[in-house]
KOLDO-671320 format. One record per residue (C-alpha): x, y, z. Coordinates in steps of 0.25 Angstrom, whole numbers, plus 5000, padded with zeros to 4 digits. Layout:
N
<<X,Y,Z>>
...
//
This chain:
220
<<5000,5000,5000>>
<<5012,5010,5004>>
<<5022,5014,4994>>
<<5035,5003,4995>>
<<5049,5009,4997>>
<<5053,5006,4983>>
<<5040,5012,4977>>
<<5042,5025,4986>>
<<5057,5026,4978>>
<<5050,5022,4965>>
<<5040,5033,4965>>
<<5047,5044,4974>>
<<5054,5051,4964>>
<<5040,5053,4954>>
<<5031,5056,4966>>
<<5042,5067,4970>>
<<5040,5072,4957>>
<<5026,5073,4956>>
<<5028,5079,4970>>
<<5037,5092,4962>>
<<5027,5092,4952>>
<<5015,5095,4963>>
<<5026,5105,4971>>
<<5028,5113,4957>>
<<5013,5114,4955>>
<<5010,5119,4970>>
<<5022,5129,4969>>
<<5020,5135,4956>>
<<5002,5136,4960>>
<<5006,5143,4971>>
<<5016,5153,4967>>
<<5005,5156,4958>>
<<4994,5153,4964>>
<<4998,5163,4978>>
<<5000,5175,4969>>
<<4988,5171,4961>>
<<4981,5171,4974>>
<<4985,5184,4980>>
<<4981,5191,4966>>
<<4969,5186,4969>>
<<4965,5191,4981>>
<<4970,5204,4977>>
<<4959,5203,4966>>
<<4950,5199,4975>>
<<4951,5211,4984>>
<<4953,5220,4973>>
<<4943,5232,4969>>
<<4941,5228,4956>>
<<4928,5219,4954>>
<<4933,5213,4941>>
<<4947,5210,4948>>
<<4939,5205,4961>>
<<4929,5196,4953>>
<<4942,5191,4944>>
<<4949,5187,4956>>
<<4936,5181,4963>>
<<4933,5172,4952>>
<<4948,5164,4951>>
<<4946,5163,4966>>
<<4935,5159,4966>>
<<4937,5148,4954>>
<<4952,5145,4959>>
<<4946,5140,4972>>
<<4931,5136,4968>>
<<4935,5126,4957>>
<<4945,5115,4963>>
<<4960,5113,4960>>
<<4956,5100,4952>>
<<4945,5109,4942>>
<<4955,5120,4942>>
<<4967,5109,4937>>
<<4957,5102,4928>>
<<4952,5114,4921>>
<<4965,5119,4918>>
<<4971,5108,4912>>
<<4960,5100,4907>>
<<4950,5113,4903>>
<<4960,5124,4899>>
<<4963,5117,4887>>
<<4951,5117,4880>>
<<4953,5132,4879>>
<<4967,5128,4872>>
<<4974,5132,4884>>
<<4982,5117,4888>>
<<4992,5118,4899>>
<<5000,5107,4907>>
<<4997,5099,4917>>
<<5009,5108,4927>>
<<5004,5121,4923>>
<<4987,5118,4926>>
<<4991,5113,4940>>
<<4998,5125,4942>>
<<4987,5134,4936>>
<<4976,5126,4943>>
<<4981,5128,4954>>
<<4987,5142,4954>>
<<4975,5144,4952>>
<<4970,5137,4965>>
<<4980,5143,4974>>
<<4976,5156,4968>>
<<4962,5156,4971>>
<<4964,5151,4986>>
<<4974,5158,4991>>
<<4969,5171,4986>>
<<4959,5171,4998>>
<<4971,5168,5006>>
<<4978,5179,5001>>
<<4966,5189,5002>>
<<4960,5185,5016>>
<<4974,5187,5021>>
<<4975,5201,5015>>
<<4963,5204,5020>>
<<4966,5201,5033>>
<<4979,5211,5033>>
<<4972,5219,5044>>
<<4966,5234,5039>>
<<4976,5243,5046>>
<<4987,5238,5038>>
<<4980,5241,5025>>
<<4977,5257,5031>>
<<4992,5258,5035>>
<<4995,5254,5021>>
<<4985,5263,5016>>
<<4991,5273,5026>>
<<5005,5270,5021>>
<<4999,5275,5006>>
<<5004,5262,5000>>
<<4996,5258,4988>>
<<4989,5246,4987>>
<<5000,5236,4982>>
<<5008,5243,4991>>
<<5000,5238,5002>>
<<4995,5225,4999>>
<<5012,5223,4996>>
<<5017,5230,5009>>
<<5004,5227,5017>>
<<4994,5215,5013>>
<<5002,5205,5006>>
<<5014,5204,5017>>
<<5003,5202,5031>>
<<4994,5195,5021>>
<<5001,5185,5016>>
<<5007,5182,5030>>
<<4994,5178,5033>>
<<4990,5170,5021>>
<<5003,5165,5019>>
<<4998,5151,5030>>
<<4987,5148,5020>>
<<4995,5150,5008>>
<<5004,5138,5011>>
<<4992,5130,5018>>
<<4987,5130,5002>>
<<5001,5127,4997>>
<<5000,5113,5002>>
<<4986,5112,4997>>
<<4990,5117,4985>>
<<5001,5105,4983>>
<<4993,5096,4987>>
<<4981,5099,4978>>
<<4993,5098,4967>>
<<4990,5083,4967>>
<<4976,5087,4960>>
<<4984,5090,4947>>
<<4986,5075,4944>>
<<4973,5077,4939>>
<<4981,5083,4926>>
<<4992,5076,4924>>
<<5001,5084,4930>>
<<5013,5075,4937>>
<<5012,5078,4951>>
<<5013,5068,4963>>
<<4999,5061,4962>>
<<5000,5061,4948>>
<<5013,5054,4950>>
<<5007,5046,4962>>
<<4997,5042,4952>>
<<5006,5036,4941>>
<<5013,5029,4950>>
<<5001,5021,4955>>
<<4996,5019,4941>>
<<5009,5012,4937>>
<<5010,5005,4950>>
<<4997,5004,4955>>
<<5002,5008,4967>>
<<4992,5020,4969>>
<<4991,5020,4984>>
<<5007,5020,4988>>
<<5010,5029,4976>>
<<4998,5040,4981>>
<<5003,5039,4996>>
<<5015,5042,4992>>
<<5011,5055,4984>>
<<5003,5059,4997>>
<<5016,5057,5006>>
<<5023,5068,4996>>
<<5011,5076,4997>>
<<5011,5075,5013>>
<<5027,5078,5013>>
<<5024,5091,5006>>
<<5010,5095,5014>>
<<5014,5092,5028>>
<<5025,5100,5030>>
<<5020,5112,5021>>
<<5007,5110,5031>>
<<5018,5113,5041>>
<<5024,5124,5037>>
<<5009,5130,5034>>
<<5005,5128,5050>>
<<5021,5135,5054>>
<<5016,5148,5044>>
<<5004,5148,5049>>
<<5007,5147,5065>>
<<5018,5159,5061>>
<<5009,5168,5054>>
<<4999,5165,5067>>
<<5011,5170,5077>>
<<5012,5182,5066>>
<<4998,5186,5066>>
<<4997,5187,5079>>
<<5008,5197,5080>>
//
């Protein structure tokens, strides 16, 4: 039932490299993903209804549709409108786009919750707007959302798993064609869920330390 010694060496060094494939994607989703985000929340708290309502919609589709439609409606719909893309680069839109949406109401609840008086000493100061979301909103702000932000990192990674869905070689879809030639499903999943778990629990970790940290910092 559990993976033998020999099939651990056997199949270590593809499951390790389904496991890069997985860490590219959730790196690359989030570096674009996180700015994606804080553009829009901006949007969302802007003046402009057309800006507002623009905003509003990709949030509200980035986290009302699941990963899963978002993945297969990028690589299996998109091309019907001639547009064809990889496997790689649909994960990595898909969810981009995914990241964007969520944590765009992590970044704007914790730019909302920069208390008023710092906005009036800005104000006060004569900075301008980007001055003081720069100087002012974006430094407290992202202190605060900054615990959340790598909560959804891991969540991120793992829901990585989901592009399998597309072909894309990642470490169930690795996992996969190892039990479909060995017919070892079981062992050969188990040990995909151990590299997951190698990855997740320390990261969980390292989220509960940032979090306790910017508890001791907010009540300063």
């Amino acid at each position: 039932m559990f993976p033998t010694q020999d099939e651990i060496s056997t199949w270590l060094p593809e499951l390790l490299g389904g496991l890069s494939i997985s860490l590219q994607v959730t790196a690359l989703s989030l570096l674009i993903g996180i700015p994606f985000g804080l553009v829009l929340a901006l949007g969302v708290l802007a003046k402009s209804r057309s800006l507002k309502g623009i905003s509003l919609f990709l949030v509200e589709v980035g986290r009302g549709a699941p990963a899963l439609v978002l993945l297969q409606f990028i690589y299996f719909g998109l091309p019907t409108t001639g547009l064809t893309l990889g496997s790689f680069s649909a994960a990595i839109i898909a969810l981009a786009w995914n990241t964007g949406a969520y944590t765009s109401e992590i970044i704007r609840a914790s730019l909302q919750s920069v208390a008023h008086g710092q906005r009036e000493a800005a104000e006060a100061l004569g900075l301008n707007r980007f001055d003081e979301l720069r100087y002012v909103l974006l430094p407290q702000g992202l202190r605060v959302a900054l615990p959340a932000l790598l909560g959804f990192s891991i969540l991120i990674f793992q829901g990585t798993s989901l592009c399998f869905t597309i072909a894309l070689p990642e470490l169930v879809s690795r996992a996969y064609e190892i039990g479909s030639t060995t017919f070892r499903y079981f062992p050969a999943l188990l040990a995909a869920g151990v590299l997951y778990a190698a990855i997740s629990i320390p990261a969980a970790l390292l989220v509960n330390h940032v979090e306790k940290r910017a508890g001791l910092y907010a009540q300063r």
